[in-house]
C-alpha positions as a LaTeX table, in Angstrom:
\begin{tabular}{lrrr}
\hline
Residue & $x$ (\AA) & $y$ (\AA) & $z$ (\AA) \\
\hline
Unk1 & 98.30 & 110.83 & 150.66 \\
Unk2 & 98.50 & 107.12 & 150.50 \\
Unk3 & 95.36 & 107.06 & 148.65 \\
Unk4 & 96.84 & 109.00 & 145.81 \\
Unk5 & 100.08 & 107.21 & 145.91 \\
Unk6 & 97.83 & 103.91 & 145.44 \\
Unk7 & 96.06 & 105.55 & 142.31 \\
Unk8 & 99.27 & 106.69 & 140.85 \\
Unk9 & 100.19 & 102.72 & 140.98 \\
Unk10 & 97.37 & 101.56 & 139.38 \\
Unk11 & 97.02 & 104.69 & 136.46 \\
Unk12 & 100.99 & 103.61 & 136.01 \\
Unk13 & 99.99 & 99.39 & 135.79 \\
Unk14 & 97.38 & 100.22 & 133.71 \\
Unk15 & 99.94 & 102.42 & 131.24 \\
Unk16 & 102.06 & 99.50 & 131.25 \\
Unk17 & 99.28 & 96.75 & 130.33 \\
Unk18 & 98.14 & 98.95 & 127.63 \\
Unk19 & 101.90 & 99.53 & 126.42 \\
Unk20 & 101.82 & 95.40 & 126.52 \\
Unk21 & 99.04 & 94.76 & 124.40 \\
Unk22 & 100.15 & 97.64 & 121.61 \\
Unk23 & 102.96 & 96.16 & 121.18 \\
Unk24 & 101.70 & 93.19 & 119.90 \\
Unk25 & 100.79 & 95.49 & 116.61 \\
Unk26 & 103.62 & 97.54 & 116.32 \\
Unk27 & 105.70 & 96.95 & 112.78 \\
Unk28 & 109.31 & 98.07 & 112.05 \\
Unk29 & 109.68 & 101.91 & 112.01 \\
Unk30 & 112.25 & 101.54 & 109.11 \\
Unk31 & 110.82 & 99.30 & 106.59 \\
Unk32 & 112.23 & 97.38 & 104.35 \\
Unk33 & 113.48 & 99.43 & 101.06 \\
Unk34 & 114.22 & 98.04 & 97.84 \\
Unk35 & 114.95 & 100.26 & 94.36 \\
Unk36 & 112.35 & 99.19 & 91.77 \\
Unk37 & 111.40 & 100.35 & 88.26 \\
Unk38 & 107.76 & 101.24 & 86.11 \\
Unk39 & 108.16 & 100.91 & 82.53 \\
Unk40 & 105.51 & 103.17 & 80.99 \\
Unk41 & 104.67 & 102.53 & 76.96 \\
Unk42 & 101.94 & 104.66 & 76.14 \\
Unk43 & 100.40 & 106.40 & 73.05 \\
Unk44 & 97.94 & 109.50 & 73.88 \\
Unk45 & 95.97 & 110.39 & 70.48 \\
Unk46 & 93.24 & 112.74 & 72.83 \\
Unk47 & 93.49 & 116.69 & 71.61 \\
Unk48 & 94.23 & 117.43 & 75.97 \\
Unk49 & 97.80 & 116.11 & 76.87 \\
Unk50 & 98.30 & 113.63 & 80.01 \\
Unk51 & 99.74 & 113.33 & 83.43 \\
Unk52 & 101.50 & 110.92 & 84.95 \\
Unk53 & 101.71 & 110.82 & 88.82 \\
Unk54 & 103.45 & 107.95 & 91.01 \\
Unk55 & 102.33 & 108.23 & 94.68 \\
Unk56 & 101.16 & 112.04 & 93.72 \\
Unk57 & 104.69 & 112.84 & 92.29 \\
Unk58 & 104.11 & 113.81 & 88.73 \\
Unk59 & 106.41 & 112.41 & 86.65 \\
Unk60 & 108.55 & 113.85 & 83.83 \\
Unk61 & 110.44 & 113.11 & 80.08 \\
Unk62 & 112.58 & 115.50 & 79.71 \\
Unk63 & 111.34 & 118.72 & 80.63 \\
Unk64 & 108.05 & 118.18 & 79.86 \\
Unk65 & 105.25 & 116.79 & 82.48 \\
Unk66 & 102.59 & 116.49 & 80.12 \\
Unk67 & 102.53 & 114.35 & 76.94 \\
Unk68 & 100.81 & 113.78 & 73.32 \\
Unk69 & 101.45 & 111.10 & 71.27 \\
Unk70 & 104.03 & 108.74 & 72.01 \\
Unk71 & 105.24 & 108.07 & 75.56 \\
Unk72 & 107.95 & 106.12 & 77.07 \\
Unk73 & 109.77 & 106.64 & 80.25 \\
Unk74 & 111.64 & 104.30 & 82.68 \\
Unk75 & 110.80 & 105.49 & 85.93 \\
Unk76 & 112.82 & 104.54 & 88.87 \\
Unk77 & 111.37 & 104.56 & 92.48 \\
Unk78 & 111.95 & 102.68 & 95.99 \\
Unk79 & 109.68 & 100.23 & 96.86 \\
Unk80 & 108.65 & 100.31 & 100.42 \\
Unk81 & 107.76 & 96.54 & 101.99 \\
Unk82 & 104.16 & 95.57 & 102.06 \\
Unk83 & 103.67 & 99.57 & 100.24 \\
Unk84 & 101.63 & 99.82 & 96.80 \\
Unk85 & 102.63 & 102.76 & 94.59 \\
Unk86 & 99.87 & 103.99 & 92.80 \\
Unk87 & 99.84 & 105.13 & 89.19 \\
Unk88 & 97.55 & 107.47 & 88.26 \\
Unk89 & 96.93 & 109.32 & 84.82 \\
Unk90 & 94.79 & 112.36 & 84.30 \\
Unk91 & 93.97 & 114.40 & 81.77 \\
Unk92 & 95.87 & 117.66 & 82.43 \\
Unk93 & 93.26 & 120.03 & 81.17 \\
Unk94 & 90.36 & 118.51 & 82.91 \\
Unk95 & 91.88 & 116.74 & 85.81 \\
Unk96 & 89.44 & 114.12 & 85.12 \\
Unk97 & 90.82 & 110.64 & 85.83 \\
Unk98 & 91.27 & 108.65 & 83.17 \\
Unk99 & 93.09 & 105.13 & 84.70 \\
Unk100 & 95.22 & 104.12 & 87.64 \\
Unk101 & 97.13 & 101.50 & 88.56 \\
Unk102 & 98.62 & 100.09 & 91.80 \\
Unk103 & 102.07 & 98.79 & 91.31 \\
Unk104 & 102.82 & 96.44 & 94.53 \\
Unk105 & 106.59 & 95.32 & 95.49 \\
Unk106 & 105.94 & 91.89 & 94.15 \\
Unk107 & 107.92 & 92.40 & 91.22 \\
Unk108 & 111.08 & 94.73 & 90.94 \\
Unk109 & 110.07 & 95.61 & 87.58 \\
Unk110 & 106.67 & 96.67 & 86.49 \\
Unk111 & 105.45 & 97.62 & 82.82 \\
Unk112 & 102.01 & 99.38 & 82.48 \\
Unk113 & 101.09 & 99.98 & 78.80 \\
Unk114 & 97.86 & 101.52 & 77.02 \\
Unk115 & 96.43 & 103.38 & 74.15 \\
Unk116 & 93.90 & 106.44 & 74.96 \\
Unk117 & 91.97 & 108.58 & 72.67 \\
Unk118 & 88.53 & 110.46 & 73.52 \\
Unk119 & 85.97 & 108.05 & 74.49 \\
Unk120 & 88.57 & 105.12 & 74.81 \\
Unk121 & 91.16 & 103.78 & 77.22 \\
Unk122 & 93.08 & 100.63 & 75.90 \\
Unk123 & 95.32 & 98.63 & 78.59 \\
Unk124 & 97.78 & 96.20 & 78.33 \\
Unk125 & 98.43 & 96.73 & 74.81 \\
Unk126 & 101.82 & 94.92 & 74.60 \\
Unk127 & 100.58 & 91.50 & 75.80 \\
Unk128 & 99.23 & 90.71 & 72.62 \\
Unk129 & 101.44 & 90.13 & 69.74 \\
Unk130 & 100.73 & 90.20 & 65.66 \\
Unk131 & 100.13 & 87.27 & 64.17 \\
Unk132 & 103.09 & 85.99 & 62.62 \\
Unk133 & 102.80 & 85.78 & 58.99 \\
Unk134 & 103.32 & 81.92 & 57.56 \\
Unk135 & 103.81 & 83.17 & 53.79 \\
Unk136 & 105.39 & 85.79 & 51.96 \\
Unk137 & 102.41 & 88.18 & 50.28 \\
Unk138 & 99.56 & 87.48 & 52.86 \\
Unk139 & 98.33 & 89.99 & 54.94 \\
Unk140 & 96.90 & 89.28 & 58.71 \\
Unk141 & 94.45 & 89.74 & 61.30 \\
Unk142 & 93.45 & 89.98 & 64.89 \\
Unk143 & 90.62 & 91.94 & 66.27 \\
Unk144 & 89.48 & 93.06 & 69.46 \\
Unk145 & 86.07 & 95.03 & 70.03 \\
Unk146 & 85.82 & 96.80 & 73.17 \\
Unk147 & 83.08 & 99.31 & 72.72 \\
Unk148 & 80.58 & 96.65 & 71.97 \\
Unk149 & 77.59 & 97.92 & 72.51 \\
Unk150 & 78.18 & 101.84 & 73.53 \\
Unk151 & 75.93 & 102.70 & 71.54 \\
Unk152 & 74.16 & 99.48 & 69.81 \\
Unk153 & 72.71 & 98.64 & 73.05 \\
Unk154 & 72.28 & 94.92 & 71.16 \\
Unk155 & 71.79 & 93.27 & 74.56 \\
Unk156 & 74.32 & 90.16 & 73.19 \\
Unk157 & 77.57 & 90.25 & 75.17 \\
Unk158 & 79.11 & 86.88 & 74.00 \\
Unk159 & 81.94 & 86.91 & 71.25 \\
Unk160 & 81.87 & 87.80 & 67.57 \\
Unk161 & 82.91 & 86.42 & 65.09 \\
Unk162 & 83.99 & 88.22 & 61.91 \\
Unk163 & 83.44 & 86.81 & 58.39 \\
Unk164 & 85.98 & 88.24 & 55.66 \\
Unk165 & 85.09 & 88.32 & 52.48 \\
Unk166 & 86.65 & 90.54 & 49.13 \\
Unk167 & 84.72 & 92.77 & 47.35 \\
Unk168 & 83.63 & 89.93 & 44.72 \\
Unk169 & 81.82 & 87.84 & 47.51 \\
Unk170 & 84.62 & 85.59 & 48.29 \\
Unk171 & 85.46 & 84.91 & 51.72 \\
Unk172 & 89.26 & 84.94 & 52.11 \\
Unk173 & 88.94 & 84.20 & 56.59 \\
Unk174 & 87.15 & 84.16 & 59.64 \\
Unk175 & 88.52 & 85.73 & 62.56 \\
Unk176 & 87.21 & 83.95 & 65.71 \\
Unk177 & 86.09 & 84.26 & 69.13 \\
Unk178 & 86.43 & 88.39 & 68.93 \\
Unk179 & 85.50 & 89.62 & 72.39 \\
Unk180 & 85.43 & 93.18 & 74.59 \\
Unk181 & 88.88 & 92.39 & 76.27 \\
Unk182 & 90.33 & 89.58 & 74.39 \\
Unk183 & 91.47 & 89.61 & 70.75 \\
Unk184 & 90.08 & 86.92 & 68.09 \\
Unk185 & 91.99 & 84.01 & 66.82 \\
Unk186 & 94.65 & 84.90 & 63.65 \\
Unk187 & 93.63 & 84.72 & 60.32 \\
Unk188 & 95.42 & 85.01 & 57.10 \\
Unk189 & 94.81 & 85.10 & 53.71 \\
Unk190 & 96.95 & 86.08 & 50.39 \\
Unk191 & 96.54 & 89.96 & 49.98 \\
Unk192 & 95.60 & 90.74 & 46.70 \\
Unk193 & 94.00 & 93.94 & 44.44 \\
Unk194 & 91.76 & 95.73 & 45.33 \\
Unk195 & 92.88 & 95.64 & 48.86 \\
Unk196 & 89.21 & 95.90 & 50.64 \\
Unk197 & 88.06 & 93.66 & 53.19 \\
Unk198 & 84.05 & 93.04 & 54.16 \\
Unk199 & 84.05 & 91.72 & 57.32 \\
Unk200 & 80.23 & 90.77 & 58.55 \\
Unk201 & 80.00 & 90.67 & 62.38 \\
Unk202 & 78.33 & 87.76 & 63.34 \\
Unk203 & 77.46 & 86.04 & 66.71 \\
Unk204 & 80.19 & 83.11 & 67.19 \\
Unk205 & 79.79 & 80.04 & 65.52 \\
Unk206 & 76.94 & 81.40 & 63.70 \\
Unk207 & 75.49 & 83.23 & 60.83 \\
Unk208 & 73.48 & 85.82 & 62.63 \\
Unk209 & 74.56 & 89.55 & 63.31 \\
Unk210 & 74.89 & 90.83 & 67.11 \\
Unk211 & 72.33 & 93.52 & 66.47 \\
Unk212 & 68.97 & 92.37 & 65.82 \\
Unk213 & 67.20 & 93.06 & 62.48 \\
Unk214 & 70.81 & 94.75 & 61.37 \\
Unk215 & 73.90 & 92.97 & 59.53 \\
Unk216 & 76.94 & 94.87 & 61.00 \\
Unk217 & 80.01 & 95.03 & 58.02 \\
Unk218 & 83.37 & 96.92 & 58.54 \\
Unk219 & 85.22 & 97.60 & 55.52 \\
Unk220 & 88.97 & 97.96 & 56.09 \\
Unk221 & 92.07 & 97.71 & 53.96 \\
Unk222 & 94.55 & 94.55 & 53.72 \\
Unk223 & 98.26 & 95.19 & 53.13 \\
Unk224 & 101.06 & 92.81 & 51.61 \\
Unk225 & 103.16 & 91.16 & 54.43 \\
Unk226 & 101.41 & 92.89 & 57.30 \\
Unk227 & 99.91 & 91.27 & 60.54 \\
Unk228 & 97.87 & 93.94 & 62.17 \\
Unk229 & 96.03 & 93.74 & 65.67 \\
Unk230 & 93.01 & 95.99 & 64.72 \\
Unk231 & 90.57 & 97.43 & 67.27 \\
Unk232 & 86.78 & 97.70 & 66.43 \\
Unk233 & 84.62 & 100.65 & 67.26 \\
Unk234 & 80.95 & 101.06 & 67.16 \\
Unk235 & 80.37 & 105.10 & 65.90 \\
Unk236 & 77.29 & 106.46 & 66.36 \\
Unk237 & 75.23 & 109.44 & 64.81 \\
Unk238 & 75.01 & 113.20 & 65.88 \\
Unk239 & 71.68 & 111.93 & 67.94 \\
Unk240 & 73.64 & 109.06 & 69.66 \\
Unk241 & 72.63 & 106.75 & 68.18 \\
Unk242 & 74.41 & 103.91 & 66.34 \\
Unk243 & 75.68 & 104.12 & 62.87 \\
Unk244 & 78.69 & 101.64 & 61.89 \\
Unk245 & 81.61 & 99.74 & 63.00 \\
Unk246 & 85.00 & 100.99 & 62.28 \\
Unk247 & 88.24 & 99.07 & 62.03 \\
Unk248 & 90.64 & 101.36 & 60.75 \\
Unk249 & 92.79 & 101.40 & 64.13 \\
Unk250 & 95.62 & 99.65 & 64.07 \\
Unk251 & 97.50 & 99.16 & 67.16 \\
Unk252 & 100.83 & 98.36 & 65.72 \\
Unk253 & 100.68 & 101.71 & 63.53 \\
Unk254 & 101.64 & 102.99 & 67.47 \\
Unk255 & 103.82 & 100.23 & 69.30 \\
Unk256 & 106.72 & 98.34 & 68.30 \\
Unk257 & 105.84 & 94.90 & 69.28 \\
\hline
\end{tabular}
């Protein structure tokens, strides 16, 4: 009997100690709360519609939990201390994942912001502004590139830069330092007739185009008083392989900047 009454102490010291030393990790069973906010400015141009989820909830405008097109939604959550949120968007049809985010309770206010079409996924597309136009009648540029090399396979991954010239031979700009995630400097010229810009794409500070053997041009169309932020995209043929540039995409045709 005593010898069970002495192993009853001990299992019971030992249940303390242990209770001791946990303690040491516990947090606060009610954490901290605080009401924050996602901003989401999107613009879906795929043929499948889009989910939203925050933290698995999916989200919804209106009545509708899947979107085309434009999007925009104010989305009010708590925020939980030391608790990301995560954001993630999927194609609905599909359910293939096509970005995520993880909002953290640093700010009370977060803004995520993208373009999407097949093939492409464009973030942060508010944080760059237009150029802003310095005379009445000239048209303006900035360019950003970020399927260099899908299909080129040049094997250059510094910038670009991108020689404009008019139809006659003239060159009118150059728009500098174009790069995969950053756009080029602004450049601005008077518009005039026709309105159709050749723009060679050159290594930067050079002469000499990114593909080998190849000189890359984009033709693309200047309008009177407008500063567009235009994003380049390497096409390729029906065997995959690579055929062009195009820079008809205009981001501010989309977004109010």
């Amino acid at each position: 009997m005593e010898n069970k009454i002495v192993k009853a102490l001990f299992f019971i010291m030992a249940l303390l100690l242990l209770g001791s030393c946990a303690n040491d990790e516990l947090v606060p069973y009610y954490q901290q709360q605080k009401p924050g906010k996602l901003v989401i400015i999107g613009y879906n141009a795929r043929a499948d519609s889009i989910q939203i989820a925050v933290n698995g909830k999916v989200i919804k405008i209106g009545n509708k939990n899947a979107f085309v097109k434009n999007i925009v939604k104010d989305y009010d959550f708590v925020i939980y201390e030391n608790e990301p949120n995560n954001v993630v968007i999927t194609n609905k049809r599909s359910k293939e994942i096509l970005h995520s985010y993880q909002i953290t309770s640093e700010k009370d206010i977060d803004t995520i912001s993208f373009y999407t079409k097949k093939d492409l996924w464009v973030d942060n597309v508010l944080s760059t502004k237009p150029g802003v136009l310095t005379k009445p009648g000239n048209a303006g540029f900035k360019f950003i590139f970020p399927t260099i090399n899908r299909y080129s396979a040049s094997g250059y991954d510094g910038k670009l830069d991108g020689i404009m010239r008019k139809l006659d031979g003239e060159t009118v700009g150059i728009a500098k330092n174009i790069g995969k995630d950053e756009y080029s400097s602004f450049v601005e010229f008077p518009a005039s007739l026709p309105p159709i810009i050749k723009m060679e794409l050159v290594k930067q500070g050079t002469t000499e185009s990114y593909i080998a053997g190849k000189q890359v041009f984009v033709i693309m169309l200047m309008t009177k008083d407008k500063s567009g932020l235009i994003m380049l995209e390497e096409k390729q043929t029906t065997d995959g392989k690579f055929s062009s540039v195009d820079g008809s995409l205009n981001i501010t045709d989309f977004f109010d900047f």
